[in-house]
GUDREN-98532 format. One line per 4 residues: number of its first residue (from 1); their letters; for each residue x, y, z of N, C-alpha, C, O. Coordinates in Angstrom, 3 decimals. Layout:
% residues N
NUM> a> X Y Z X Y Z X Y Z X Y Z; ...
This chain:
% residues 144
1> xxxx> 12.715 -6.661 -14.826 11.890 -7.672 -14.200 12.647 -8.992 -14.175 13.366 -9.239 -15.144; 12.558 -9.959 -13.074 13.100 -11.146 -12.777 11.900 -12.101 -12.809 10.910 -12.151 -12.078; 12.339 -12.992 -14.072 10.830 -14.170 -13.839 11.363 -15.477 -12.591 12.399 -16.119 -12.766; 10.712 -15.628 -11.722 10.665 -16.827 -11.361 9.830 -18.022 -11.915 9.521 -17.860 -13.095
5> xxxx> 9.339 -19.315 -11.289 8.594 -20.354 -12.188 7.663 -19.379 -13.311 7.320 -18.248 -12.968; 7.447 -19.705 -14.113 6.823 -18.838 -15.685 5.374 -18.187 -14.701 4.990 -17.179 -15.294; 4.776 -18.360 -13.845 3.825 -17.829 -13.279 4.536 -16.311 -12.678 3.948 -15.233 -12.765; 5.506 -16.439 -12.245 5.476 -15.440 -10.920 6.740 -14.359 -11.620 7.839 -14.758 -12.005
9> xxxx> 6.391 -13.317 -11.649 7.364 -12.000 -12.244 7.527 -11.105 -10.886 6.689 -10.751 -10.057; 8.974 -10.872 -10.986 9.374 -10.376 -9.696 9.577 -8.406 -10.719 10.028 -7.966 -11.776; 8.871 -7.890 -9.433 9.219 -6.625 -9.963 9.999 -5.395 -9.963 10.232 -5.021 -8.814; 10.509 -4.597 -10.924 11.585 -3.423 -10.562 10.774 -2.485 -9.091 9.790 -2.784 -8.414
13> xxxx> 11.469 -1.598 -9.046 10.822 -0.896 -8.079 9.870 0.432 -8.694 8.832 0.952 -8.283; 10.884 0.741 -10.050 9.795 1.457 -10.917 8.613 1.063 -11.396 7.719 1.807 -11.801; 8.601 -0.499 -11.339 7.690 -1.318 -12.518 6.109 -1.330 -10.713 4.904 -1.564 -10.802; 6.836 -1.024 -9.581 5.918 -1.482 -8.562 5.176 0.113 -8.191 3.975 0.377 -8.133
17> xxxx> 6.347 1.015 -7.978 5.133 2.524 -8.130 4.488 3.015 -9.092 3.692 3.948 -8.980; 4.776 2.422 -10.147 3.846 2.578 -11.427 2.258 2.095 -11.040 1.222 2.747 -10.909; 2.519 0.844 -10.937 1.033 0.087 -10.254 0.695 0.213 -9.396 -0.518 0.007 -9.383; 1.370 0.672 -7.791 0.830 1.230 -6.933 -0.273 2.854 -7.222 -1.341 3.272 -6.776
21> xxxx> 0.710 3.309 -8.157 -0.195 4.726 -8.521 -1.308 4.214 -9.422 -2.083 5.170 -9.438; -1.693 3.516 -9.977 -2.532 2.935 -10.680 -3.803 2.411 -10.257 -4.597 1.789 -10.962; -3.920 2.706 -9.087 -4.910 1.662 -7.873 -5.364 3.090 -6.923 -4.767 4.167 -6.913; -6.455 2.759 -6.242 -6.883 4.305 -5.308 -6.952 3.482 -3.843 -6.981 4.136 -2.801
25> xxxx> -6.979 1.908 -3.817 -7.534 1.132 -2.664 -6.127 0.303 -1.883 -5.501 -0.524 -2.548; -5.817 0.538 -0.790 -4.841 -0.638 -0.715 -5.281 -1.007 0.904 -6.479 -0.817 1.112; -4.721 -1.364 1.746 -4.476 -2.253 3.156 -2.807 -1.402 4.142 -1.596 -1.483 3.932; -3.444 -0.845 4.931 -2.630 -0.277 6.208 -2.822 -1.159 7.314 -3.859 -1.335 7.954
29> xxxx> -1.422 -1.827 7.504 -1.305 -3.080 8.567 -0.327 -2.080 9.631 0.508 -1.362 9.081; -0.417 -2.050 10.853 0.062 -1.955 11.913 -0.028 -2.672 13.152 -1.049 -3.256 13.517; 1.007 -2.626 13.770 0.976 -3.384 15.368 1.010 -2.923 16.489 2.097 -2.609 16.975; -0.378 -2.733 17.312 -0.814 -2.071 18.124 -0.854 -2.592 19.339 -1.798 -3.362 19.518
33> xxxx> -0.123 -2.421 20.253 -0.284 -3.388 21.471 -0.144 -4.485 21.456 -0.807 -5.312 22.081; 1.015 -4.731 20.523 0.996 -6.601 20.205 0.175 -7.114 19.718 0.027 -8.320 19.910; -0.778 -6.323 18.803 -1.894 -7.006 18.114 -1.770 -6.123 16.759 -1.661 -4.898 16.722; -1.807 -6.910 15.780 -1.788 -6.703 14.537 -3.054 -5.903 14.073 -4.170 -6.249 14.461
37> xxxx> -2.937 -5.218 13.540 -4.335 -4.826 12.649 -4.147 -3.897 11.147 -3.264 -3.083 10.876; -5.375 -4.371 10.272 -5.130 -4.191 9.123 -6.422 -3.179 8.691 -7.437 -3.306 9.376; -6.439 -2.373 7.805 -7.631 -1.068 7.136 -7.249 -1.088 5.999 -6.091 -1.093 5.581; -8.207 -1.099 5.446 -8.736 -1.102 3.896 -8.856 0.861 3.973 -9.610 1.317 4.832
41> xxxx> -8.044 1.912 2.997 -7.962 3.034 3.285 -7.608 3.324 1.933 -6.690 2.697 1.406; -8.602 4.721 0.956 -8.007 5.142 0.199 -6.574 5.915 0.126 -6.026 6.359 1.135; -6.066 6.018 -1.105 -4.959 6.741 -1.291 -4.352 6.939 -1.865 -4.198 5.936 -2.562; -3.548 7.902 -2.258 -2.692 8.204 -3.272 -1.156 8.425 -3.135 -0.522 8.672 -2.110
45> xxxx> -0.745 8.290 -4.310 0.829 8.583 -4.355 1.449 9.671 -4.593 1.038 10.370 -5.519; 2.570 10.082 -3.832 2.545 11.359 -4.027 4.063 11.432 -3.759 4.117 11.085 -2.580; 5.205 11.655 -4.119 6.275 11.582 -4.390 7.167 10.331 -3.352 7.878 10.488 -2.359; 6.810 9.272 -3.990 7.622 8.366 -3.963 7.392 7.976 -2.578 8.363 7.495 -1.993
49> xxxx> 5.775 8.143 -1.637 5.217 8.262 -1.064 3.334 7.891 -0.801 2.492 8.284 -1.608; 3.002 7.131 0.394 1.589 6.534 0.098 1.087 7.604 1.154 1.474 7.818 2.303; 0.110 8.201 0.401 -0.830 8.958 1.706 -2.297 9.025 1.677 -3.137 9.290 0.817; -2.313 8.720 2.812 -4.098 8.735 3.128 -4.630 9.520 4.522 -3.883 10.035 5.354
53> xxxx> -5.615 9.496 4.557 -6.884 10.586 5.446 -7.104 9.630 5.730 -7.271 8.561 5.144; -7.134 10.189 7.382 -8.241 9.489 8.915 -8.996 10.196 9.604 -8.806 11.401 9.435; -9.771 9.935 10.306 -10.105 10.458 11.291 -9.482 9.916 12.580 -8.728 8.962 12.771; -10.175 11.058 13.626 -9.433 10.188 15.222 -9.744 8.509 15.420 -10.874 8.036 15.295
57> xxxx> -8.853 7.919 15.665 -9.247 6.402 15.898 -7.865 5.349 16.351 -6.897 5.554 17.083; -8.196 4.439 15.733 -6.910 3.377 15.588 -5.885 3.510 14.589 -4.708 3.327 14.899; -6.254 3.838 13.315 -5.300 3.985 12.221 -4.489 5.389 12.786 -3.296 5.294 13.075; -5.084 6.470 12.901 -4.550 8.000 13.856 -3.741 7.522 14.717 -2.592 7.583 14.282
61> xxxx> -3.811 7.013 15.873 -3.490 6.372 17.229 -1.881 5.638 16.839 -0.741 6.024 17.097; -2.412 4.394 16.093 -1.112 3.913 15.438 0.234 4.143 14.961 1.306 3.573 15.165; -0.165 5.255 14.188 0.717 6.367 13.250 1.165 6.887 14.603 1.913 6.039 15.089; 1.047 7.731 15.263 1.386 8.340 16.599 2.399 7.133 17.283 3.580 7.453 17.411
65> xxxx> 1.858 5.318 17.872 2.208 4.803 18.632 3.198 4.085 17.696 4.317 4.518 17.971; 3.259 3.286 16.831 3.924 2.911 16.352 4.170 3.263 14.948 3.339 2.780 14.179; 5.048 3.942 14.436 5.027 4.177 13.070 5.641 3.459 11.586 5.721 3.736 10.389; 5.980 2.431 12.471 6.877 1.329 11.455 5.417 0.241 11.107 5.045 -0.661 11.858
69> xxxx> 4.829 0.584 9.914 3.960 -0.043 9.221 4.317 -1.069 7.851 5.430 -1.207 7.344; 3.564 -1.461 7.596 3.331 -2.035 6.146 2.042 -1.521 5.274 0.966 -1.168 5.757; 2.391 -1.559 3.864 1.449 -1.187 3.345 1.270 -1.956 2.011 2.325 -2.241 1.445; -0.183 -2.443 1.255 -0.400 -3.271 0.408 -1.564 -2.865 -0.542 -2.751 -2.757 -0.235
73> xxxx> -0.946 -2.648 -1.844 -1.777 -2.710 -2.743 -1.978 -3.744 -3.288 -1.319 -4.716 -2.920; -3.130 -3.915 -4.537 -3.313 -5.073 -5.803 -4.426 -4.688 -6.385 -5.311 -3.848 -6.224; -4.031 -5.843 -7.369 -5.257 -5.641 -8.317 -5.011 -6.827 -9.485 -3.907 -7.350 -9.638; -6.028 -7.129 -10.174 -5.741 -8.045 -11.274 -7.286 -8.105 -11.883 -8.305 -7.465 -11.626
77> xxxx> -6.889 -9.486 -13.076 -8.459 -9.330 -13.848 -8.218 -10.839 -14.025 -7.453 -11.554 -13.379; -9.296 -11.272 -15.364 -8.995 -13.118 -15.368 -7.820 -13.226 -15.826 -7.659 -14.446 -15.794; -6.669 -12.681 -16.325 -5.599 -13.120 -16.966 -4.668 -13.097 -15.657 -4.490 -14.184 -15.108; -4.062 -11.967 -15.111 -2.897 -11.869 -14.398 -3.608 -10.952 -12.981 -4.619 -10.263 -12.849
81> xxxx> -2.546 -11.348 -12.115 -2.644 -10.143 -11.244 -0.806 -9.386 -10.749 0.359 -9.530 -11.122; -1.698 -8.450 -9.555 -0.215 -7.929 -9.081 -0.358 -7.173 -7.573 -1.280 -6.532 -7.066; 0.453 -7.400 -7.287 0.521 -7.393 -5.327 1.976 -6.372 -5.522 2.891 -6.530 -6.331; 1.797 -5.206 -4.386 2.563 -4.615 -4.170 3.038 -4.467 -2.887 1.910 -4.283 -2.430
85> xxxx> 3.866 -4.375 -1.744 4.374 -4.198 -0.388 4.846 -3.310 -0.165 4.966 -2.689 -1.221; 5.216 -2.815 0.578 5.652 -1.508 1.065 6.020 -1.586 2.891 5.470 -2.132 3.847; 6.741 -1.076 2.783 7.233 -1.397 4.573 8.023 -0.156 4.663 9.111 0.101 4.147; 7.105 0.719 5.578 8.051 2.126 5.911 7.989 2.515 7.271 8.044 1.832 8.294
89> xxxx> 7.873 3.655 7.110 7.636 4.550 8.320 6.188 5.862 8.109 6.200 6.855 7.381; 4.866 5.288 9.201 3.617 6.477 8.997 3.954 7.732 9.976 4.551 7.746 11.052; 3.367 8.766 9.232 3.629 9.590 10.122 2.396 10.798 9.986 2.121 11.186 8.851; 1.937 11.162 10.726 0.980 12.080 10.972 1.146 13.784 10.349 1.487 14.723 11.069
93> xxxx> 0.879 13.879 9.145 1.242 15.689 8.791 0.208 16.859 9.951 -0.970 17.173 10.118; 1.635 17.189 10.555 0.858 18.303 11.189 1.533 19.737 10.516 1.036 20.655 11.167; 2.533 20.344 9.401 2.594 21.511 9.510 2.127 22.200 8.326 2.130 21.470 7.335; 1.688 23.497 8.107 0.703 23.887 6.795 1.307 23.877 5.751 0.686 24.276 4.766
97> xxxx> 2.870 23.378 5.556 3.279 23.359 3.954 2.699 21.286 3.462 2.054 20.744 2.564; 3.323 20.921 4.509 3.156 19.410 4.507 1.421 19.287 4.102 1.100 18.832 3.005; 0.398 19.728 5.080 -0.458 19.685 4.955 -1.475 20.349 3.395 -2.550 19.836 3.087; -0.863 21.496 2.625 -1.449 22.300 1.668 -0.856 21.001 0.834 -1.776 20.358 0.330
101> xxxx> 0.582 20.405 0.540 0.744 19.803 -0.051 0.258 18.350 -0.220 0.479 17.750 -1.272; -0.208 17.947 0.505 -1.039 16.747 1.009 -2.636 16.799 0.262 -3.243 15.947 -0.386; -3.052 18.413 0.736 -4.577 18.428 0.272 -4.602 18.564 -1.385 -5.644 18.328 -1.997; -3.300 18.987 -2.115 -3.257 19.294 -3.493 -3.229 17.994 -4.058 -3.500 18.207 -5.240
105> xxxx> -3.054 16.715 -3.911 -3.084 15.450 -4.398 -4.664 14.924 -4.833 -4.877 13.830 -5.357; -5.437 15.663 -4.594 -6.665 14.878 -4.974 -7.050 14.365 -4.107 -8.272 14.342 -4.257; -6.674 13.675 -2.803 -7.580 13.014 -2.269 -8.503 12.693 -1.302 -7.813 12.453 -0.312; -9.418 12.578 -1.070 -10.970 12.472 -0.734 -11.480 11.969 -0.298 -11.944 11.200 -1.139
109> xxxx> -12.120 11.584 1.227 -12.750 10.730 1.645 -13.888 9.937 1.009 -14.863 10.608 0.671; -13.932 8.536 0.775 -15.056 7.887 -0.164 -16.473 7.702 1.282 -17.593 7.195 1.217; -15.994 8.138 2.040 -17.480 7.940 2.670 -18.312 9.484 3.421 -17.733 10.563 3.298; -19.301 9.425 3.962 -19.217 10.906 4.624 -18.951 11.278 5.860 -19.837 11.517 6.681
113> xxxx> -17.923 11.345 6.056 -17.105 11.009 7.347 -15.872 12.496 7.323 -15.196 12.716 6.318; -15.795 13.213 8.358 -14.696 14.037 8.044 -13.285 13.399 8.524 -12.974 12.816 9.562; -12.617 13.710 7.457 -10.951 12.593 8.032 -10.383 14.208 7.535 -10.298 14.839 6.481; -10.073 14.417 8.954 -9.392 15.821 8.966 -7.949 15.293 8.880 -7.611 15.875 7.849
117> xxxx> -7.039 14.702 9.197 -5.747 14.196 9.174 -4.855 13.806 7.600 -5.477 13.538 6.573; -3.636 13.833 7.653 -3.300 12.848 6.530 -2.818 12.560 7.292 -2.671 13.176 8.348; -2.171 10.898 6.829 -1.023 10.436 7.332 -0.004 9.814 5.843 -0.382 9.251 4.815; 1.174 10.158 6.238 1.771 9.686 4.609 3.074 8.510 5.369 3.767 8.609 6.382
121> xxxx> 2.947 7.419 4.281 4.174 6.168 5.021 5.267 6.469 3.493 5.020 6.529 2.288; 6.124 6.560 4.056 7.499 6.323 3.359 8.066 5.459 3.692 8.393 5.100 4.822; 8.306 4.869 2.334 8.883 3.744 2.481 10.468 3.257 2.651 11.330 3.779 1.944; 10.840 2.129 3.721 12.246 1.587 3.358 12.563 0.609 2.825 13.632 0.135 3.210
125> xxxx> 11.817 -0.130 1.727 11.365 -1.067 1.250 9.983 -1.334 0.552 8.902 -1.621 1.066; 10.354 -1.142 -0.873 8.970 -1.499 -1.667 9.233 -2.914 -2.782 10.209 -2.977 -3.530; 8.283 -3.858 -2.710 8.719 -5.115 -3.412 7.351 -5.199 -4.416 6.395 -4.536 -4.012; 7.207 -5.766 -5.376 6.116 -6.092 -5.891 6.310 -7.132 -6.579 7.493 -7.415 -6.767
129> xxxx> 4.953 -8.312 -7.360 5.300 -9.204 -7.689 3.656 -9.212 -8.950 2.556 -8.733 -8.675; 3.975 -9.766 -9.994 2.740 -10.159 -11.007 2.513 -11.660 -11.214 3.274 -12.471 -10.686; 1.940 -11.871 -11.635 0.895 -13.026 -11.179 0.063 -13.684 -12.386 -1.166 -13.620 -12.404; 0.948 -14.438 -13.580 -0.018 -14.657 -14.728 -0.681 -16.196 -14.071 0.014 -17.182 -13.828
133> xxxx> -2.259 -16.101 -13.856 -3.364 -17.056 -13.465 -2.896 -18.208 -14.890 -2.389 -18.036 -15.999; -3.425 -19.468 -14.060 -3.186 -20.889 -15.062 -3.463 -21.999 -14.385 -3.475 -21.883 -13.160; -3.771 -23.430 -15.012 -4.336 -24.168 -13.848 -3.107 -24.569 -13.509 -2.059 -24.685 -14.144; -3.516 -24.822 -12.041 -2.605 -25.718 -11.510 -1.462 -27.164 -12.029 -1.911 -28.296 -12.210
137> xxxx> -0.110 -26.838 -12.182 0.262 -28.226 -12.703 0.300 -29.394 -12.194 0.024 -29.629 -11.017; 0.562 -30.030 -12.827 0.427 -31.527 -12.642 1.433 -31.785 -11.122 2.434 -31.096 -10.923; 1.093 -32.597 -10.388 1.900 -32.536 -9.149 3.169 -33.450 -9.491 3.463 -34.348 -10.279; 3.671 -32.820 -8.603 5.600 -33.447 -9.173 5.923 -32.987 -9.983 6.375 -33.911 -10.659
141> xxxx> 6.146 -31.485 -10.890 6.714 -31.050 -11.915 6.843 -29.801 -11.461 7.236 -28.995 -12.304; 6.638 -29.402 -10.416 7.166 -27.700 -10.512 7.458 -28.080 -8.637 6.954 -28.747 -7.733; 8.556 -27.181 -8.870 8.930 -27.229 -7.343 9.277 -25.788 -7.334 9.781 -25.094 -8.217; 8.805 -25.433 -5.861 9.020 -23.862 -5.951 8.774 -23.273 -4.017 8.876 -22.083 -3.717
């Protein structure tokens, strides 16, 4: 780990899939027609890999049209937090080893909705960062 100002801890890449696997909730950002859009989507980790269930829609559509995404976890409590990034490539599992291996991860649609699909993003770039909370300092003493 690399501290920057005593607030902000820059993280390994082990120290960031640790906490990504640690979390079931993150944010799937894609750019769709020149328009950005972001989903709140369960998911899990699954070899060095983020995958989640859709149904037909925009997040489906996306993965298909553009597959160079971002992806964002976090989480924290009153002491600290921690933000994770991810910037890969989504891609739609269509064949039955990909797919058996996909359904063996546990994971589950949280609503009652059938999300027949996975889609899993691999990443070319994962960054993460922690976050110890404190008041604000005094102005003119921290530059950053």
């Amino acid at each position: 780990m690399t501290t920057t100002p005593d607030s902000v801890t820059l993280l390994s890449e082990d120290d960031s899939w640790n906490l990504l696997s640690s979390v079931t909730l993150g944010r799937y950002v894609t750019n769709l027609a020149g328009r950005q859009e972001i989903f709140p989507v369960n998911f899990v980790v699954q070899r060095h890999t983020v995958l989640f269930r859709t149904a037909e829609g925009t997040k489906l559509f996306s993965a298909l049209a553009t597959n160079q995404v971002l992806f964002e976890a976090d989480d924290h409590n009153v002491a600290e937090g921690w933000s994770v990034i991810m910037r890969g490539t989504a891609r739609i599992l269509y064949s039955s080893a990909e797919i058996d291996e996909a359904e063996g991860a546990g994971l589950y649609p949280w609503t009652a909705t059938e999300k027949l699909r996975f889609v899993r993003i691999t990443p070319r770039e994962i960054s993460g960062r922690r976050f110890v909370f404190g008041p604000e300092p005094d102005r003119g003493t921290v530059r950053g």
